[in-house]
Each structure stands twice: as C-alpha cells, then as structure tokens.
Backbone bond lengths (Angstrom), bond angles and torsions (degrees), N, CA, C in turn:
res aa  C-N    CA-C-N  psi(-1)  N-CA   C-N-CA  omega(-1)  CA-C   N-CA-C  phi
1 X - - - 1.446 - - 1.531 110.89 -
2 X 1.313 123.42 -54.28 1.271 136.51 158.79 1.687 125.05 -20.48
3 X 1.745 89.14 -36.99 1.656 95.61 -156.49 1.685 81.58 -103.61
4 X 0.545 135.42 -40.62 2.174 137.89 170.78 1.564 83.75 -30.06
5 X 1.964 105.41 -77.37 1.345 125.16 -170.28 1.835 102.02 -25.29
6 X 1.097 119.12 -79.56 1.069 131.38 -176.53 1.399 118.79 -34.45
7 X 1.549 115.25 -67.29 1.560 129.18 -171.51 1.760 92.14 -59.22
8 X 0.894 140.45 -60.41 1.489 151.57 -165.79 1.584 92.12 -57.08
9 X 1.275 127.60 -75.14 1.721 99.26 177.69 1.464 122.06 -59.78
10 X 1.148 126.70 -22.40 1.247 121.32 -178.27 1.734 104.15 -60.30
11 X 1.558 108.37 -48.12 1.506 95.69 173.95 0.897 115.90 -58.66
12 X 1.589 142.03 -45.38 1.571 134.07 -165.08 1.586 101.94 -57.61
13 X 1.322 104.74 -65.63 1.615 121.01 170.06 1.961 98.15 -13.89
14 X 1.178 93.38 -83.62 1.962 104.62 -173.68 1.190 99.00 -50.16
15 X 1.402 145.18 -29.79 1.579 113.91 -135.95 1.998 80.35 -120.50
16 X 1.669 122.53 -5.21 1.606 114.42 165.32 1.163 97.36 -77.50
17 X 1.691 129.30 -40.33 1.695 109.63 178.24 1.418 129.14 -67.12
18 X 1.557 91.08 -23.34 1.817 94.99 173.16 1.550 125.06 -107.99
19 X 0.838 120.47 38.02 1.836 120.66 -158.38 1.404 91.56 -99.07
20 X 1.763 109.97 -71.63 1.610 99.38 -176.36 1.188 138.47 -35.66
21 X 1.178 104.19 -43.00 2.013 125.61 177.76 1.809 95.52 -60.88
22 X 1.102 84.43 -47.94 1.932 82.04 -172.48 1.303 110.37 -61.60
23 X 1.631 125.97 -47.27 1.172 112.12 171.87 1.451 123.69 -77.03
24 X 1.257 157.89 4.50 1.444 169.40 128.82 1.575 72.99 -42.60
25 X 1.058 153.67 -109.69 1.667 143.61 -108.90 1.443 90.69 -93.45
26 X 1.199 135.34 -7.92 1.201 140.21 -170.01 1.515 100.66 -80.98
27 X 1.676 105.23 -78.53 1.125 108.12 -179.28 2.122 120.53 -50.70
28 X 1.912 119.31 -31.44 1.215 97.02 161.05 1.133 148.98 -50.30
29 X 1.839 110.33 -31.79 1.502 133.99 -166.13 1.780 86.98 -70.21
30 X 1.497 109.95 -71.26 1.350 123.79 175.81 1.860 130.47 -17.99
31 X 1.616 96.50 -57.52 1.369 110.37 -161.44 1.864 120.96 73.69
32 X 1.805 95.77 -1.47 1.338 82.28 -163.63 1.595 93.07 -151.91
33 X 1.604 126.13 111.76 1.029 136.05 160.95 1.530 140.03 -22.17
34 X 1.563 102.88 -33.53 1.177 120.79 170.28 1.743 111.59 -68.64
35 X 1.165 87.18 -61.05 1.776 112.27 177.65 1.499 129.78 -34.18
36 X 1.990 87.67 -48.44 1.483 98.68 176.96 1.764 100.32 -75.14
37 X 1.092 97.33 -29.65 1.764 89.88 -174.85 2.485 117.82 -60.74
38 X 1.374 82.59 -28.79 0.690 94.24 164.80 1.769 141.38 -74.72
39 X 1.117 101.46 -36.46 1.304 127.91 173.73 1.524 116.83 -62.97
40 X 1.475 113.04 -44.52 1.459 136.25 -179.87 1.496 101.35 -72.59
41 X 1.312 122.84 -38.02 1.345 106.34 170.39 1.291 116.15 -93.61
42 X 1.380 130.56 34.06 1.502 121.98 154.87 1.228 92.44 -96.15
43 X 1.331 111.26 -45.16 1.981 125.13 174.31 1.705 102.78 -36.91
44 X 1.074 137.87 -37.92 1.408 152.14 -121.07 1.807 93.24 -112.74
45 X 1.916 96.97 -44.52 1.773 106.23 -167.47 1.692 87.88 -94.83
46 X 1.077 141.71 -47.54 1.307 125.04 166.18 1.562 135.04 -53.68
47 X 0.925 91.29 -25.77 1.819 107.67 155.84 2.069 113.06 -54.37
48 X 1.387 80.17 -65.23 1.376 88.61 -174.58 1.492 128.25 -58.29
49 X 1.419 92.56 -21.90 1.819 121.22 -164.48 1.694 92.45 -80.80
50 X 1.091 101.64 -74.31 1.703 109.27 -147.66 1.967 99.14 -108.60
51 X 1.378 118.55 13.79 1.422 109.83 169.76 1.337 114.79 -73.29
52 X 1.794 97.91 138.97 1.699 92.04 -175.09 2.031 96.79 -138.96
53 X 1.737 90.91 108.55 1.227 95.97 165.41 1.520 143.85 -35.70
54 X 1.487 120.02 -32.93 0.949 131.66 -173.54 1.947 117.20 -90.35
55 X 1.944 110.90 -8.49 1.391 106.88 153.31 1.242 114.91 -107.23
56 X 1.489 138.11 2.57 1.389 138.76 -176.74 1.744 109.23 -135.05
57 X 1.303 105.66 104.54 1.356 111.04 -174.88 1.779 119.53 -117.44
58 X 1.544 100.18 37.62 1.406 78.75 179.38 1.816 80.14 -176.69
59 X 1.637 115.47 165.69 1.332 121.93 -158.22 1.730 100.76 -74.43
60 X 1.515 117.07 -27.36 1.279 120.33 -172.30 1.646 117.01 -85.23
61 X 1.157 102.15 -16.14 1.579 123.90 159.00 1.603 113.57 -61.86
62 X 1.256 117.63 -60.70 1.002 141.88 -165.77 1.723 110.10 -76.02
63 X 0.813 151.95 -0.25 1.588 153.44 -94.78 1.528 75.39 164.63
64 X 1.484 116.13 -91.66 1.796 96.80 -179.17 1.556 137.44 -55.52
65 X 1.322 110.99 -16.98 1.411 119.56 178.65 1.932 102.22 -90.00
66 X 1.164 110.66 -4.68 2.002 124.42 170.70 1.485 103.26 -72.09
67 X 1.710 83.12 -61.07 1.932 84.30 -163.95 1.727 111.46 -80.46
68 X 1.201 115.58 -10.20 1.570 98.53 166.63 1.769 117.02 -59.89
69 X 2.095 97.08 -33.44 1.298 80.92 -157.34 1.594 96.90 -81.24
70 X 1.484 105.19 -30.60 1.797 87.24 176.35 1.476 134.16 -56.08
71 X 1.393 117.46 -25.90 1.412 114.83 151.26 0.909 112.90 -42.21
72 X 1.727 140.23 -61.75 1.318 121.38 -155.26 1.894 101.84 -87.52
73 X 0.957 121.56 -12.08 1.409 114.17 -175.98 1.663 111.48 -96.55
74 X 1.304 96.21 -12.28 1.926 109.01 146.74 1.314 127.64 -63.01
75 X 1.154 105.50 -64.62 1.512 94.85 -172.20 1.791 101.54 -71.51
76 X 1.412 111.02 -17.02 1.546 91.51 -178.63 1.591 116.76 -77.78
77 X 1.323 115.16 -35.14 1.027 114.33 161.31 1.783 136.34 -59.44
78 X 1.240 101.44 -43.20 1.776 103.47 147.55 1.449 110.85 -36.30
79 X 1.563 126.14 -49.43 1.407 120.90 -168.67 1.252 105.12 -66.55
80 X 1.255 113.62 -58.37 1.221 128.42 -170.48 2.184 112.58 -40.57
81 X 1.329 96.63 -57.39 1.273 114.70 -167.32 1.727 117.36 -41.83
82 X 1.723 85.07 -39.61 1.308 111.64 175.53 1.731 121.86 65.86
83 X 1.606 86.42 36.26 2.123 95.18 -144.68 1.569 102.17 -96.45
84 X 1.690 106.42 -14.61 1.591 137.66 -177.60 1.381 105.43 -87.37
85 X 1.168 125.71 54.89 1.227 124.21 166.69 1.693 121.10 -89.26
86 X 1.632 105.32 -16.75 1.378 132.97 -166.42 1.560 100.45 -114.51
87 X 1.507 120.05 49.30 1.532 107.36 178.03 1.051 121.23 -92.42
88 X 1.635 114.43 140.72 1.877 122.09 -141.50 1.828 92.47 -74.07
89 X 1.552 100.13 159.62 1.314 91.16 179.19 1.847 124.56 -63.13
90 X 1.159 116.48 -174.53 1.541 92.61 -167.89 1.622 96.75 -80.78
91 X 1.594 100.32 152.10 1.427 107.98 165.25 1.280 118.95 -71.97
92 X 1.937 106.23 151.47 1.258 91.76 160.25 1.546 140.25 -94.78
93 X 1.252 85.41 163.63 1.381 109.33 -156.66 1.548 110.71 -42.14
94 X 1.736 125.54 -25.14 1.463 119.33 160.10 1.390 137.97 -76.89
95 X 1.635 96.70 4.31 1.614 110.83 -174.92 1.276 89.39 -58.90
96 X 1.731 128.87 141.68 1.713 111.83 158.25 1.421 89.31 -84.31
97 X 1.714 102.92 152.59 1.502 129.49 150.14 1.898 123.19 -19.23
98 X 1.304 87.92 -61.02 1.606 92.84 -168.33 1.048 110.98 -61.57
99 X 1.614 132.19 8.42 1.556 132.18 159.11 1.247 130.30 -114.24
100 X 1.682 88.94 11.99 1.535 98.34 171.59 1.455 112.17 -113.53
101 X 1.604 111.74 133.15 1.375 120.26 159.93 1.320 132.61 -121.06
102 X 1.442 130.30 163.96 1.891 128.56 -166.97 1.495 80.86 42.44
103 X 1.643 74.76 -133.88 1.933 119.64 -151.26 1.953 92.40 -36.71
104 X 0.783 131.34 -67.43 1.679 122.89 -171.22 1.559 129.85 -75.37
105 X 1.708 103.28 -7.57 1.407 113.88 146.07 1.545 114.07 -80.20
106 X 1.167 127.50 -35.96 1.281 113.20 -170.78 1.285 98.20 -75.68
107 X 1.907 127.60 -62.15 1.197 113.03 172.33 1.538 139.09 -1.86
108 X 1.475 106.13 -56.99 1.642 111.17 -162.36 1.406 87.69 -90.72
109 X 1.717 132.51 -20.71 1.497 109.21 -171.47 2.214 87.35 -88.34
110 X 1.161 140.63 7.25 1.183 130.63 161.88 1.736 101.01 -67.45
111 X 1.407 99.48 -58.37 1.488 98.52 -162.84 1.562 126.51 -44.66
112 X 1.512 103.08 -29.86 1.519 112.10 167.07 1.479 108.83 -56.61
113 X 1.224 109.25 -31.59 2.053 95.33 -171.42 1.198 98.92 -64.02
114 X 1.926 103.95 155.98 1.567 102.73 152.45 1.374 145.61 -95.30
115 X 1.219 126.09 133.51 1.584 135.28 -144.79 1.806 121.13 1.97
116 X 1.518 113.15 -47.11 1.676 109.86 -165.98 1.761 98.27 -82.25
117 X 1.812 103.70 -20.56 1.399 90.29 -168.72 1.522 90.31 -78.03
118 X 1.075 118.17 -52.98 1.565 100.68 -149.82 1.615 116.86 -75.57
119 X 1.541 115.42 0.35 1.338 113.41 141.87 1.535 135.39 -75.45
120 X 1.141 120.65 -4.81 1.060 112.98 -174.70 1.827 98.22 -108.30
121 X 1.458 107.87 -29.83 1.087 101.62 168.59 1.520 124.52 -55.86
122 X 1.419 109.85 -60.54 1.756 105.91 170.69 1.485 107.47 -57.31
123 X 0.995 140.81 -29.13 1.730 118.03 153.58 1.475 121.20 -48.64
124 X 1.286 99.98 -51.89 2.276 83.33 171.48 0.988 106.74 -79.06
125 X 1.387 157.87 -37.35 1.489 153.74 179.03 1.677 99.49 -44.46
126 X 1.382 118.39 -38.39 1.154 109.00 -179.88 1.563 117.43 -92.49
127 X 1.051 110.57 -18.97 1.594 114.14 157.58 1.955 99.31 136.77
128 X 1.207 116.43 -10.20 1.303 98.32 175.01 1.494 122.72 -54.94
129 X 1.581 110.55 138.81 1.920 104.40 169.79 1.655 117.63 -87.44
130 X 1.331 113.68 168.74 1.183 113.01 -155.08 1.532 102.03 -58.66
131 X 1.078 110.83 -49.45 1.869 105.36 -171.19 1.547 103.14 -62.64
132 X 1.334 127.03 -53.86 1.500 88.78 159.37 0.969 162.66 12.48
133 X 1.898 92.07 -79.49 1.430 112.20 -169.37 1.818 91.99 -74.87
134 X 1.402 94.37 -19.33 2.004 80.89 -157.77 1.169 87.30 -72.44
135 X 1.453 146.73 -54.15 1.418 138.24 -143.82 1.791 100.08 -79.14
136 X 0.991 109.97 -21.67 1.722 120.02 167.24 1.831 118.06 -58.59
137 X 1.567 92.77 -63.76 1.761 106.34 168.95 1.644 107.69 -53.15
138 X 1.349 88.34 -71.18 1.378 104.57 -165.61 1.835 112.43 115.30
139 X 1.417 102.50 45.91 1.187 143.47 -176.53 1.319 123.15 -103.41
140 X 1.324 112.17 144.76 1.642 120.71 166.96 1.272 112.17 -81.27
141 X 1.553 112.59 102.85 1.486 98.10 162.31 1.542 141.25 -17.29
142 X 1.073 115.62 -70.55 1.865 112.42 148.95 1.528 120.12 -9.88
143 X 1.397 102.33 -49.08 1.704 107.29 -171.22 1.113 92.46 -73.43
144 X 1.912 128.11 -58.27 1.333 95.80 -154.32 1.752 90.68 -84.15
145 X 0.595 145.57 -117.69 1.932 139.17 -148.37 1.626 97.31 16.21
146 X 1.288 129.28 -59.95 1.284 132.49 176.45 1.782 112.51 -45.23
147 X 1.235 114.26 -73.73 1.498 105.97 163.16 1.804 117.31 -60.98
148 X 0.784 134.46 1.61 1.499 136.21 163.21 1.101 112.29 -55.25
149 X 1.554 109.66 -73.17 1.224 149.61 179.65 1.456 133.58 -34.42
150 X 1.539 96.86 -31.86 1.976 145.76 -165.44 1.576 77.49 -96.03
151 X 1.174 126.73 -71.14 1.558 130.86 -146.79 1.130 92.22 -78.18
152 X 1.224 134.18 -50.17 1.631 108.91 -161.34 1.823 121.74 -85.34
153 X 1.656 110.91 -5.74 0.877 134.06 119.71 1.388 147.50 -4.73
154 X 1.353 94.41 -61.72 1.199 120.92 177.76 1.511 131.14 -86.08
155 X 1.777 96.15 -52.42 1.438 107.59 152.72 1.261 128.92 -63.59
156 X 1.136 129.58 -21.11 1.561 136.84 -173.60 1.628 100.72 -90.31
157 X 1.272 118.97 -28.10 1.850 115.27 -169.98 1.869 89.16 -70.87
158 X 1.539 111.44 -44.57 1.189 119.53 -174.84 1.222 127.73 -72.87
159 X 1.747 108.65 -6.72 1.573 97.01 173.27 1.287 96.32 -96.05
160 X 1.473 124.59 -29.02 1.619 116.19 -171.82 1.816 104.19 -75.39
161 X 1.291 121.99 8.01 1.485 114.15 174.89 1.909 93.52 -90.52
162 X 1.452 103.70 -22.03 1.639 113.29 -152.89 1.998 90.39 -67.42
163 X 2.005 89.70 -45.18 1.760 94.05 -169.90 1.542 105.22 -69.92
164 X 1.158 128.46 -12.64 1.576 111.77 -160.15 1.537 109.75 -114.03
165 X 1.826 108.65 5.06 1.605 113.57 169.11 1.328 115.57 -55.24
C-alpha cells in the first residue's frame, strides 16, 4: 500500500514539473486547446496505470516517456474524432514548422510519407478503418494496418525532431 502511496506521488510530483511543456506540444499536435486538455488526461490515466518508478527516475525522464505517449494517443485520437475530413492542402514546404499547428502541422508531416503511406494515412486521420480503406484501394487489409503503422512511425519520429529543434 505504501509503495502505490509512494509511486502515485511521485507521478503527481513529475507530471507538476512536466504538464506545461506537455500542453504547449499538446495543444500544437491538437490545433485545439480543448483537445490537448483532453488528451493529457488520458496521458494523466496512463501515467497512473502503467508508471514504474524503478525505470524513470527523474522529471526529465518522465516528461519524455509523457510525450511519446501523447503523440501516439494524438494522432489516435485525431482518427478517432474524425473532425479532419477537411485537411488543408499540403503546406509548403518553406513554411517553418513552428507556425504550424493541428490540421497544417500534421499536413506537412503527411507530405514526408511516401505515396501509399500517406494515402492511407489521411484515410485514418479522417476516420476511415482499415478494411475500408482496403475495399476503397483495393487492398489487403494487412497492407494497409502495415502501411499505417510505417506512417505513423514516420510522422511521429518527425514531430519529435520538430520538438527537439
């Protein structure tokens, strides 16, 4: 009970030194203030769920093992939302980043995929499921989850190059 006691402040402890930072990258991935708020507290119950004191010992530890998972519970929730049905055409390529947020940050990190990923990707961003998309392509389900998988991958290595410029 003690040791619950313990691990459980240690997260609160980490997650007052890291919250702000999380929401600034929160709200870019997002586009939407509400969203990131939202997002951070699934971030917030997975914290609580699966934090383990004994591989993360310090707030800057802790803070990077946040924002991996909010990347991935971003873009799933983008899928989910299904609110990206209207995604702007891609930017160009000299816009810098740091003035892009949501829909026109994700955009330019689509444009990096190559061609099957980043169609199939803006199909789940907009909420289609994989068989869907396959009976749409004319694809094996397998493939697309497989190219999904590649893309978000891909986009996510590239937004965390975006946070650490």
């Amino acid at each position: 009970m003690d040791r619950d006691k313990n691990r459980l402040e240690l997260v609160r402890q980490y997650w007052v030194d890291c919250e702000s930072i999380l929401l600034k990258r929160a709200i870019k991935i997002m586009g939407d203030e509400q969203e990131a708020r939202e997002l951070l507290q699934q971030a917030a119950v997975i914290a609580v769920e699966q934090f383990d004191s004994n591989k993360i010992s310090s707030s800057s530890e802790f803070a990077r093992w946040m924002w991996t998972r909010c990347k991935w519970l971003g873009l799933d929730r983008i899928s989910q939302l299904k609110r990206w049905v209207d995604l702007p055409e891609l930017v160009s390529n000299d816009t810098p980043v740091e003035y892009l947020s949501g829909k026109e940050l994700w955009a330019k990190l689509l444009d990096q995929l190559p061609k099957s990923q980043k169609q199939i990707a803006i199909l789940k961003i907009q909420g289609f499921s994989a068989t869907e998309i396959a009976k749409t392509l004319g694809k094996k389900s397998a493939s697309v989850r497989s190219n999904w998988r590649h893309a978000k991958v891909t986009m996510l290595i590239a937004l965390e190059e975006y946070f650490n410029e």
